[in-house]
C-alpha positions in Angstrom: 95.1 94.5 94.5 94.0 97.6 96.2 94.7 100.9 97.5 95.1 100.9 101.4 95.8 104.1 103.8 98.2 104.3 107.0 96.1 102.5 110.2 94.2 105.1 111.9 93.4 107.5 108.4 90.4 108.7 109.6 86.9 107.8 107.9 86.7 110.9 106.5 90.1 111.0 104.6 89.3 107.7 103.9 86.2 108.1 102.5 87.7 111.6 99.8 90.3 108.9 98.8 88.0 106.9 97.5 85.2 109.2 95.8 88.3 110.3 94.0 90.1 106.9 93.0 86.2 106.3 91.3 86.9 109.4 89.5 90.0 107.9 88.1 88.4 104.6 87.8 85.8 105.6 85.6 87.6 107.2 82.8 88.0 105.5 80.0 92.0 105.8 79.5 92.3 104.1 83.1 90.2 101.3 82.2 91.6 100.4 78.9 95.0 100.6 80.9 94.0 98.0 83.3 92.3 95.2 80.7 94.9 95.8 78.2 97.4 93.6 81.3 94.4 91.5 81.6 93.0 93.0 85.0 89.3 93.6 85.8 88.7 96.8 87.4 86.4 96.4 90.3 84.3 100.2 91.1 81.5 99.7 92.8 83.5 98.5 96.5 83.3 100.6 99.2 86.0 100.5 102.0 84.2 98.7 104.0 83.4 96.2 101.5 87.3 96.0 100.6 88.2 95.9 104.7 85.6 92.8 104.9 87.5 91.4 101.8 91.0 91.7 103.0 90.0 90.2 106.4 88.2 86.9 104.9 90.9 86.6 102.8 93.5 87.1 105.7 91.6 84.3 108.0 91.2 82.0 104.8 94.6 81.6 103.7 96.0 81.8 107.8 93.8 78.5 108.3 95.0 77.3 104.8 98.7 77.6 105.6 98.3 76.2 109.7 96.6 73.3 108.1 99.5 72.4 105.4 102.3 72.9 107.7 103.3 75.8 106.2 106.8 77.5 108.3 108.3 80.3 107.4 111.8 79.6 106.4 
């Protein structure tokens, strides 16, 4: 799970968005919140790093899903 902006948020927008969700991240209150539902709070990606994530994932589950015949109903 992640936070995502509109295509075409420029890098710079982009960029304020996340300084400030790692400002959020890193209190205490926030984090407690997240492990208490049994999620791990990742911090240290960059939007780049979550971009590359998000389109490895994407092609990885697009083969999966040709390969088993998958058709959406």
């Amino acid at each position: 799970m992640g936070i995502l902006a509109p295509a075409r948020t420029s890098p710079e927008i982009v960029d304020y968005l996340a300084r400030e969700m790692a400002k959020v991240a890193a209190q205490p209150e926030f984090r407690e919140r997240f492990e208490r539902v049994g999620l791990d709070l990742v911090t240290d990606s960059s939007p780049a790093a979550f971009a590359a994530y998000i389109k490895s994932e994407t092609e990885n589950w697009s083969r999966q899903i040709k390969a088993a015949g998958i058709q959406p109903e």
